[in-house]
Kinemage of the C-alpha trace (Angstrom):
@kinemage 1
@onewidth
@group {chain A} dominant
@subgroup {mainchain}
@vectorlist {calphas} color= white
{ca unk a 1} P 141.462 31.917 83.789
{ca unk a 2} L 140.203 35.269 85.679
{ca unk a 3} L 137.202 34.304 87.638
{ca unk a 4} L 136.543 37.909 88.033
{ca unk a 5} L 134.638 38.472 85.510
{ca unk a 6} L 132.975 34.569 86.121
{ca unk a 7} L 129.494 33.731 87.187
{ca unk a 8} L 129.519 30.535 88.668
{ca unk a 9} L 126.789 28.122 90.141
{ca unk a 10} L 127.363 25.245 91.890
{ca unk a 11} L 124.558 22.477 92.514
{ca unk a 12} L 123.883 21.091 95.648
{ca unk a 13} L 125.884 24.214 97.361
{ca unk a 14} L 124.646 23.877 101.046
{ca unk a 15} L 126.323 20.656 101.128
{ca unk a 16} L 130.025 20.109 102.774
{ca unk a 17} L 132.133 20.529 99.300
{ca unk a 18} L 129.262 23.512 98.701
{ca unk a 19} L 130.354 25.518 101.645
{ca unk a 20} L 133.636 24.936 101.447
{ca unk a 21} L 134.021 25.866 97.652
{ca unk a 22} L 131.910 29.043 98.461
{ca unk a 23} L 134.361 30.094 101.327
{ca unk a 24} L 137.644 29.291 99.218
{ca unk a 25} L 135.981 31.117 96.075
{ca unk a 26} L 134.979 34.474 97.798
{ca unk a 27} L 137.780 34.636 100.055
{ca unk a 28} L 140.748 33.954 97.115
{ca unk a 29} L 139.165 33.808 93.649
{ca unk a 30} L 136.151 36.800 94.124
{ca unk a 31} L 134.100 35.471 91.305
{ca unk a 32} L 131.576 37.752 89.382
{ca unk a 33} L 128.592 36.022 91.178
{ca unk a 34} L 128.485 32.905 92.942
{ca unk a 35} L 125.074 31.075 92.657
{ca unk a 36} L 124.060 28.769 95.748
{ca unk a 37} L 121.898 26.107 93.640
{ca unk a 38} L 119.713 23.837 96.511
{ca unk a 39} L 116.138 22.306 97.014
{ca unk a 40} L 116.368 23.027 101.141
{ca unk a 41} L 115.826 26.596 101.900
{ca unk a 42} L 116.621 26.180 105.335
{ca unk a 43} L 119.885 24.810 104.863
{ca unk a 44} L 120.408 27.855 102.701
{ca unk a 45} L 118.882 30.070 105.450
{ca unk a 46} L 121.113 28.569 107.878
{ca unk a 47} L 123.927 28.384 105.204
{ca unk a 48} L 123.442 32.800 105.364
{ca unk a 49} L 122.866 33.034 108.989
{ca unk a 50} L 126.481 31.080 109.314
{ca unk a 51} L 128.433 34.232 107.891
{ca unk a 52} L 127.847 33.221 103.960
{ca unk a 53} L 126.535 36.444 103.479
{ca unk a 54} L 127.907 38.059 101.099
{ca unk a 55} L 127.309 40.828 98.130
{ca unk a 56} L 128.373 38.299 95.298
{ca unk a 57} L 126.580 35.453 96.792
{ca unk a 58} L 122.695 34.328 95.333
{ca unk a 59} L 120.600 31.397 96.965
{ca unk a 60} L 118.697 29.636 94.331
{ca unk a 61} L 116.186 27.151 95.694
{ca unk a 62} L 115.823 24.540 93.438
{ca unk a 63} L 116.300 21.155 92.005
{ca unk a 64} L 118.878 19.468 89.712
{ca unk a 65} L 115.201 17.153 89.015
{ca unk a 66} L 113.523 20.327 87.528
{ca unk a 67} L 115.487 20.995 84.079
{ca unk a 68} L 113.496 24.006 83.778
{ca unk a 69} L 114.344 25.682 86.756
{ca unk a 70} L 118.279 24.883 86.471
{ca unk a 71} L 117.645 26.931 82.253
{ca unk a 72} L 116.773 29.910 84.594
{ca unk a 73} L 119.005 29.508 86.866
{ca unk a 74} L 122.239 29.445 84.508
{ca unk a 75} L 121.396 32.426 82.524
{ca unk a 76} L 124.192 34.412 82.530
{ca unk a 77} L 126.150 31.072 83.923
{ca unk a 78} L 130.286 31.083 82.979
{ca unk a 79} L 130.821 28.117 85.473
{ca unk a 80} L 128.946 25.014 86.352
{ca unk a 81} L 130.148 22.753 89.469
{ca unk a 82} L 127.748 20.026 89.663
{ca unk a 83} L 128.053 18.421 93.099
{ca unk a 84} L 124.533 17.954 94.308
{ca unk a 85} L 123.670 13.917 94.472
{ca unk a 86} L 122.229 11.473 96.631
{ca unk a 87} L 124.921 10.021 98.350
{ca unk a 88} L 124.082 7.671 101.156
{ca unk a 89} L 124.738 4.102 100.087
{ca unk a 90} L 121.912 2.569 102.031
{ca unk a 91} L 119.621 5.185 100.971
{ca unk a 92} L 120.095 4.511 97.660
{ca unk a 93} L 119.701 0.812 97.943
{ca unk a 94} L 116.528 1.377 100.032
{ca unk a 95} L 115.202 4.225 97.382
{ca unk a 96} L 116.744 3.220 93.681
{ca unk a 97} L 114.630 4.897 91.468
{ca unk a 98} L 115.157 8.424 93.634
{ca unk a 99} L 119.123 7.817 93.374
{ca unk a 100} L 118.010 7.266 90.014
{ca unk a 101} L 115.933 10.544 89.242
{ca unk a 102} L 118.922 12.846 91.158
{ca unk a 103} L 122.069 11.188 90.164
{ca unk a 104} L 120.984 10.379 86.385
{ca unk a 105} L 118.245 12.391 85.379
{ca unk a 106} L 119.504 15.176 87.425
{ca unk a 107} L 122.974 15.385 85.934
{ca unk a 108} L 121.228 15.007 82.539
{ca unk a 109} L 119.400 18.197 83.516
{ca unk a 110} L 121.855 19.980 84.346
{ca unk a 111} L 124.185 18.659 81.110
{ca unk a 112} L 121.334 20.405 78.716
{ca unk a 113} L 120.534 23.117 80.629
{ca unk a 114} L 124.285 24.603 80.501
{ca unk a 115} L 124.287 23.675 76.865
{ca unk a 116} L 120.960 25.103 76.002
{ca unk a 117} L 122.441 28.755 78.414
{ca unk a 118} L 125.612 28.692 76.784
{ca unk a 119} L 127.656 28.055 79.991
{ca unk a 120} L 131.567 28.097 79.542
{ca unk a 121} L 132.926 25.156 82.069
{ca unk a 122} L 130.708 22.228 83.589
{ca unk a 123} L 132.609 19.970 86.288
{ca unk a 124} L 130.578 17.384 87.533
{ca unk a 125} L 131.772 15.216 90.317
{ca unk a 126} L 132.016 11.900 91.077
{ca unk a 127} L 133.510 9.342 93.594
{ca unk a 128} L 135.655 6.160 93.685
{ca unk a 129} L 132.532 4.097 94.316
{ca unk a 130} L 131.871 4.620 90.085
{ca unk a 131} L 134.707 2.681 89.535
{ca unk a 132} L 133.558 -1.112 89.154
{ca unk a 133} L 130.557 -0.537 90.993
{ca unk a 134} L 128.619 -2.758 93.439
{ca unk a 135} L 126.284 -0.517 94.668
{ca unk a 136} L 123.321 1.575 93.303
{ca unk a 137} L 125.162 4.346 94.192
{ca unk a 138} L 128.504 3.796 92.498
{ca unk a 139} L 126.283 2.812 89.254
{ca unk a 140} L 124.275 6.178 89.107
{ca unk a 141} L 127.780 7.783 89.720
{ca unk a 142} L 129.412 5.809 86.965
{ca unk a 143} L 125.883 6.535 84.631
{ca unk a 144} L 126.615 10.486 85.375
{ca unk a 145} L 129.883 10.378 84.411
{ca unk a 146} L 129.445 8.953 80.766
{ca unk a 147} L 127.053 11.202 80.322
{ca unk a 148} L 128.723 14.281 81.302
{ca unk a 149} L 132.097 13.390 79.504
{ca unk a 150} L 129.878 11.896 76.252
{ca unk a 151} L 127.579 15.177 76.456
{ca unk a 152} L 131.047 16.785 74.679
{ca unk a 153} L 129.396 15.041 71.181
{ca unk a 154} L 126.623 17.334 71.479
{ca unk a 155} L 128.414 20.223 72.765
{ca unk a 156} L 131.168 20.377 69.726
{ca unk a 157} L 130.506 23.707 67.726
{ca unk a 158} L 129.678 25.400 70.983
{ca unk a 159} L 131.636 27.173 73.905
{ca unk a 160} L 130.273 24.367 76.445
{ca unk a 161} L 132.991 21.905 77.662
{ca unk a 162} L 132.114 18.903 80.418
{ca unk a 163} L 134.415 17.376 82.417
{ca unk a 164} L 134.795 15.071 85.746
{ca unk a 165} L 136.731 15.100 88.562
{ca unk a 166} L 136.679 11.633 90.431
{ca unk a 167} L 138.184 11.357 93.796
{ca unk a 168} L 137.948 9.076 97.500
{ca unk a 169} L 136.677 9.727 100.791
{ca unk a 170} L 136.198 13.099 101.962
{ca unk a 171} L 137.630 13.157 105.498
{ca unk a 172} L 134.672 14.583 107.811
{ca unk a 173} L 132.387 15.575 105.346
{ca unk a 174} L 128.531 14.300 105.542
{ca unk a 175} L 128.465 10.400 105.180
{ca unk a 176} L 132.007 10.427 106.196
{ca unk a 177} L 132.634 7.138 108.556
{ca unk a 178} L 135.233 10.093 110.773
{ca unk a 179} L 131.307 11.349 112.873
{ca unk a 180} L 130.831 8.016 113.251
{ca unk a 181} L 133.550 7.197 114.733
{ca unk a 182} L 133.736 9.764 117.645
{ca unk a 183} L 130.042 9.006 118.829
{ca unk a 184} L 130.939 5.770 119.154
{ca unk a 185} L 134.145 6.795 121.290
{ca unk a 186} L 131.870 8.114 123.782
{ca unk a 187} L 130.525 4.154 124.675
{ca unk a 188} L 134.557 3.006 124.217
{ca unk a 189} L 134.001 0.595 120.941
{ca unk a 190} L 133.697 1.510 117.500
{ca unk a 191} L 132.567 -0.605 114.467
{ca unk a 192} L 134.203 -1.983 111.856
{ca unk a 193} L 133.024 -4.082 109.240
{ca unk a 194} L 136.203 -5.982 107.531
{ca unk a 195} L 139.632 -5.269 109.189
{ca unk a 196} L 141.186 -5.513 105.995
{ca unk a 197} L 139.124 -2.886 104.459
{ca unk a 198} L 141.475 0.034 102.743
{ca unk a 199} L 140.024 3.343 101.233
{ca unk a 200} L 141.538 6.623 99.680
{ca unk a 201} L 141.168 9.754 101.746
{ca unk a 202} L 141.400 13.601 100.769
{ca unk a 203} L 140.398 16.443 102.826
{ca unk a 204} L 137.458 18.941 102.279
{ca unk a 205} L 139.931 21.566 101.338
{ca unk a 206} L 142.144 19.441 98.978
{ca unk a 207} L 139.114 18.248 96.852
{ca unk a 208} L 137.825 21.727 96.412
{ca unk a 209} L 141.491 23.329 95.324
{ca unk a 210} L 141.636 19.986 93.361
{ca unk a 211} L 138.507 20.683 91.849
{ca unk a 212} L 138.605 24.505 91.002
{ca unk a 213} L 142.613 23.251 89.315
{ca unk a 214} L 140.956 21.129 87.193
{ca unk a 215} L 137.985 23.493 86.057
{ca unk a 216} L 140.971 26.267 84.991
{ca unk a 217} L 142.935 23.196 82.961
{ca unk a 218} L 140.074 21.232 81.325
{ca unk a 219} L 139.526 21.378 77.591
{ca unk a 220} L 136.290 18.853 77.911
{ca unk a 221} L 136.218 15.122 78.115
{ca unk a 222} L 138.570 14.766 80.926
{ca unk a 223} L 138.193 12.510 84.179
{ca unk a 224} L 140.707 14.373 86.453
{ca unk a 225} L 141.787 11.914 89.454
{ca unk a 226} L 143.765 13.740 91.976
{ca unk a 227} L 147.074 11.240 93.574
{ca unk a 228} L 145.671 10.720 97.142
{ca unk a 229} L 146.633 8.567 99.682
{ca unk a 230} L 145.039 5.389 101.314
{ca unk a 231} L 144.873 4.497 105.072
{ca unk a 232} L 144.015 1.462 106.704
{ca unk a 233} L 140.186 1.790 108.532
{ca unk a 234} L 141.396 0.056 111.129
{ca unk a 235} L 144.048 2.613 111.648
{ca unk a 236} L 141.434 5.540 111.599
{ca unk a 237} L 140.028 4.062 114.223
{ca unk a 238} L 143.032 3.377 116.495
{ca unk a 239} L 143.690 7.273 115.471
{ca unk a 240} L 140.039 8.279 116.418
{ca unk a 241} L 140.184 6.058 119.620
{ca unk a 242} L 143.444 4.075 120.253
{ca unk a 243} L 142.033 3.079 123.865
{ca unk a 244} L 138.308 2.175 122.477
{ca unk a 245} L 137.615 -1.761 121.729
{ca unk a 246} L 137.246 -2.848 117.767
{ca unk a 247} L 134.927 -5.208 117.206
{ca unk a 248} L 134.268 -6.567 113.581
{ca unk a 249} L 130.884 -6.516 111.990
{ca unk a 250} L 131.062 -8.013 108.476
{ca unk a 251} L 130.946 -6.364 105.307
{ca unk a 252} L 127.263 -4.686 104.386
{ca unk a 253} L 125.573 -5.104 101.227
{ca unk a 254} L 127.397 -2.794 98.127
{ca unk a 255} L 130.094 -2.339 99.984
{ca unk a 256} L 133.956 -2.863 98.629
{ca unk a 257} L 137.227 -4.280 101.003
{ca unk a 258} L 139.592 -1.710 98.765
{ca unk a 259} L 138.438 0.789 96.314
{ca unk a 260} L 139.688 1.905 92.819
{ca unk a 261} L 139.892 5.237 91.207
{ca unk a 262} L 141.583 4.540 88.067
{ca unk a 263} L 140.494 0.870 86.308
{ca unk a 264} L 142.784 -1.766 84.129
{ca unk a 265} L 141.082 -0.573 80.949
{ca unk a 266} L 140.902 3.180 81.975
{ca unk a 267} L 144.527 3.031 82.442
{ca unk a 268} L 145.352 2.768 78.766
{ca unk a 269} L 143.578 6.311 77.715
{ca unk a 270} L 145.456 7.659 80.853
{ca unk a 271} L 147.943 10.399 81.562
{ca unk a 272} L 150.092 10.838 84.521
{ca unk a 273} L 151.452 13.966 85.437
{ca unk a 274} L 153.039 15.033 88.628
{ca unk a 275} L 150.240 15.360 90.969
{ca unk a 276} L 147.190 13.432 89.148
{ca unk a 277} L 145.820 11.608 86.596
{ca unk a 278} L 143.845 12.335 83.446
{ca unk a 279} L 141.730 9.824 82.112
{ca unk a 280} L 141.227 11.279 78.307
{ca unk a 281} L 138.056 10.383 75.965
{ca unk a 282} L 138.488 6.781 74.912
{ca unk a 283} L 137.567 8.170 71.487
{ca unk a 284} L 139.931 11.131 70.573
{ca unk a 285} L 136.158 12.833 68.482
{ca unk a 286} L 136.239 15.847 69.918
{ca unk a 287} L 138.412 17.585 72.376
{ca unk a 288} L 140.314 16.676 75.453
{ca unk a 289} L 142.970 14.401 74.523
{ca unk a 290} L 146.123 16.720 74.019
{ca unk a 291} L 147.581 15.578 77.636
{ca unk a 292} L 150.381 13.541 76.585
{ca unk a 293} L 152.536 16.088 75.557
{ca unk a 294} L 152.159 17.326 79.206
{ca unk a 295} L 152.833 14.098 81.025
{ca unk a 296} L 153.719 10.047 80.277
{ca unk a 297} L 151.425 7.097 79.455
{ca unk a 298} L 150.601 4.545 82.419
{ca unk a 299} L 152.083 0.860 82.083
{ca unk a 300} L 150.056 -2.020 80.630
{ca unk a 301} L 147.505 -3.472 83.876
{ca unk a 302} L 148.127 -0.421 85.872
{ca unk a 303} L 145.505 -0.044 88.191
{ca unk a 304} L 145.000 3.087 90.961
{ca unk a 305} L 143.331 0.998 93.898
{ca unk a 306} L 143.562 1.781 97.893
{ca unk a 307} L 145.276 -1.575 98.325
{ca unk a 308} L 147.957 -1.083 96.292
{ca unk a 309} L 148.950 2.616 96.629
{ca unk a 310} L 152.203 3.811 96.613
{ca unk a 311} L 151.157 6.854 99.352
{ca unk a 312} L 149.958 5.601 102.905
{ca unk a 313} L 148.905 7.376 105.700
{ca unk a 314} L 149.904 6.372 109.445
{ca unk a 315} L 148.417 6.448 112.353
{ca unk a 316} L 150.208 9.883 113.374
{ca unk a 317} L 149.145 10.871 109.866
{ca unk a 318} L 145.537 10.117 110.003
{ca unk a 319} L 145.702 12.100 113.324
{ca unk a 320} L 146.498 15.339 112.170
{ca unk a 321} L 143.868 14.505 109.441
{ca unk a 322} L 141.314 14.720 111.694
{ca unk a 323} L 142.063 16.857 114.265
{ca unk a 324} L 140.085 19.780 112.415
{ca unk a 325} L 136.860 17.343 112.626
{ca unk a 326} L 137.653 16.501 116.259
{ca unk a 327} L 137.940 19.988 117.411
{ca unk a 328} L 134.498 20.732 115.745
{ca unk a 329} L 132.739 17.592 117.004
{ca unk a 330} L 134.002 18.379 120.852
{ca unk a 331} L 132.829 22.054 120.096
{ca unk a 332} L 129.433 20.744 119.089
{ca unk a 333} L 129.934 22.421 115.860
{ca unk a 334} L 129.761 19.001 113.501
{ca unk a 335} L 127.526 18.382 110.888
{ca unk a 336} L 125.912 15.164 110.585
C-alpha cells in the first residue's frame, strides 16, 4: 500500500491515538492529505499551535453525530480511521443515551458516509471492554463493532472494506489509570479498587503502528487483536510509587477483575499468526476470511483474557513503560 498518493481522515483526531497517528503518519508514511476530523476547535487550535502544522494537514471541525457533515468531509477520502468515541466509563453510565448517539449512531454515520464517498479502507476501533460487556461503554463498543464488520453486506460490489482493530489499555493516554496514579503519589497513597484486578496494556505508539499494519493487510470483515501483554494493577502501582501506601477501594459499578480480548466463541472463527490475532466474519458471505492459509486455527475453549496470558509484565517492566508518561507529568506537559 503507498499512502502517498492516500487521503486519509481520522475521527476524533485531537485525541491521544489522533495525535499520535498524525505524528507517525507525516513523519514516516507522508500521506496525500491527512484530515483532522473533531467537534472542539480549540483542541484543534491548540493541536496546530503544538507543532501539527503542517502543509498536508486539514482541521475539520465536526461531528461523527452529523452524517452530513462527515459526506463532505470524506470526499476525496482513500482512508478512514474511526477513533473518535465517548470513552469515560462513568460518563457513559451517568449519560447513556449520549454514549449512545456517539458510539452507535456515530459509527453508523460514519459507516454510510464512506460508503456513500466511495472511501477505500475504514478501521474503526474498539477496546477490550466490548468483549462480554458490563458496562454501557463496552456495549456501545461491542454495538459499533457489528456494525462496522456487518456494514461489509452492504458494501460488497463496491471498493469500501470495514474492519476493526480491538486492543487493551493504552498506557498514559486520556482515561488511562497511569495520571491517576502520579497525582495521587504526591499525598503518598494511591487507590486501588480489587488487588486482584489484571488488565492488558499497549503503548500509544504500539496501537497506532498496530493499527496503520492492520489498515495495509485488511481485506474487510476482520477484528485484528494485536498479542499484548497483561500486568498486575497492583504492580503499576508499586512501579508508579513503590514507597506510597495501597489501600483497596472495592470494585465500581461496570467494572471487570480481568479483561478479555478474544471470547470462547470468537475463538473458533479465529486465526493466529505470529504477532496477533484475526477474528474472521463468522459467516464466510463476503470477504475477509482467507487468513488461514497465513496462520493456524486456535484450540477448542481458547480464550485471550488478562488473567491467563502467556506475556506478563514486571515491575521493572511496567517501569520503563511509563517512564515516557512520568517524564511528561514532572514536566507539566501531561494531558488529562
Amino acid at each position: 500500500m503507498n499512502w502517498n498518493d492516500k487521503v486519509v481522515l481520522i475521527t476524533g483526531g485531537t485525541g491521544s491515538f489522533g495525535k499520535k497517528f498524525t505524528e507517525i503518519m507525516l513523519k514516516e508514511y507522508q500521506p496525500k492529505k491527512l484530515i483532522i476530523y473533531s467537534r472542539d476547535e480549540l483542541k484543534q487550535h491548540e493541536m496546530r499551535a503544538a507543532g501539527f502544522d503542517h502543509p498536508g494537514l486539514r482541521y475539520f471541525i465536526g461531528d461523527v453525530r452529523d452524517r452530513e457533515r462527515l459526506l463532505r468531509a470524506m470526499h476525496g477520502v482513500d482512508v478512514v480511521v474511526h477513533a473518535a468515541a465517548l470513552k469515560q466509563v462513568p460518563a457513559c453510565e451517568y449519560n447513556p443515551l449520549e454514549a449512545i448517539k456517539t458510539n452507535i449512531m456515530g459509527t453508523s454515520n460514519v459507516v454510510e458516509a464512506a460508503l456513500d464517498a466511495g472511501v477505500e479502507k475504514v478501521m474503526s476501533l474498539s477496546t477490550d471492554k466490548a468483549v462480554n460487556p458490563v458496562n454501557l461503554y463496552g456495549a456501545t463498543k461491542l454495538a459499533a463493532e457489528k456494525l462496522v464488520v456487518q456494514s461489509n453486506a452492504y458494501a460488497a460490489g463496491t471498493a469500501t472494506r470495514y474492519s476493526c482493530t480491538r486492543y487493551g489499555n493504552v498506557v498514559g493516554s486520556r482515561g488511562s489509570v497511569v495520571p491517576v496514579f502520579l497525582k495521587q503519589r504526591e499525598n503518598g497513597a494511591l487507590t486501588i479498587t480489587d488487588e486482584r484486578m489484571t488488565r492488558f496494556w499497549i503503548s500509544l505508539e504500539q496501537g497506532v503502528r498496530f493499527v496503520i499494519r492492520c489498515i495495509e493487510q485488511m481485506h474487510g470483515g476482520e477484528v485484528f487483536v494485536p498479542k499484548i501483554p497483561s500486568m498486575k494493577v497492583v504492580d503499576l502501582a508499586r512501579a508508579v510509587a513503590p514507597e506510597a501506601r495501597i489501600e483497596i477501594i472495592g470494585i465500581r459499578p461496570g467494572e471487570k477483575v480481568h479483561e478479555v480480548l478474544i471470547s470462547e466463541d470468537e475463538a473458533r472463527s479465529t486465526i493466529e499468526l505470529a504477532d496477533m490475532f484475526v477474528v474472521q466474519p463468522a459467516e464466510a458471505i463476503w470477504f475477509g476470511y482467507d487468513w488461514q492459509s497465513k496462520g493456524k486455527s486456535l484450540p477448542d475453549n481458547f480464550r485471550y483474557a488478562s488473567d491467563t496470558n502467556a506475556e506478563w509484565l514486571d515491575i521493572e517492566g511496567i517501569k520503563k513503560l511509563i517512564a515516557p508518561i512520568d517524564d511528561l507529568y514532572a514536566a507539566g506537559k501531561l494531558e488529562g
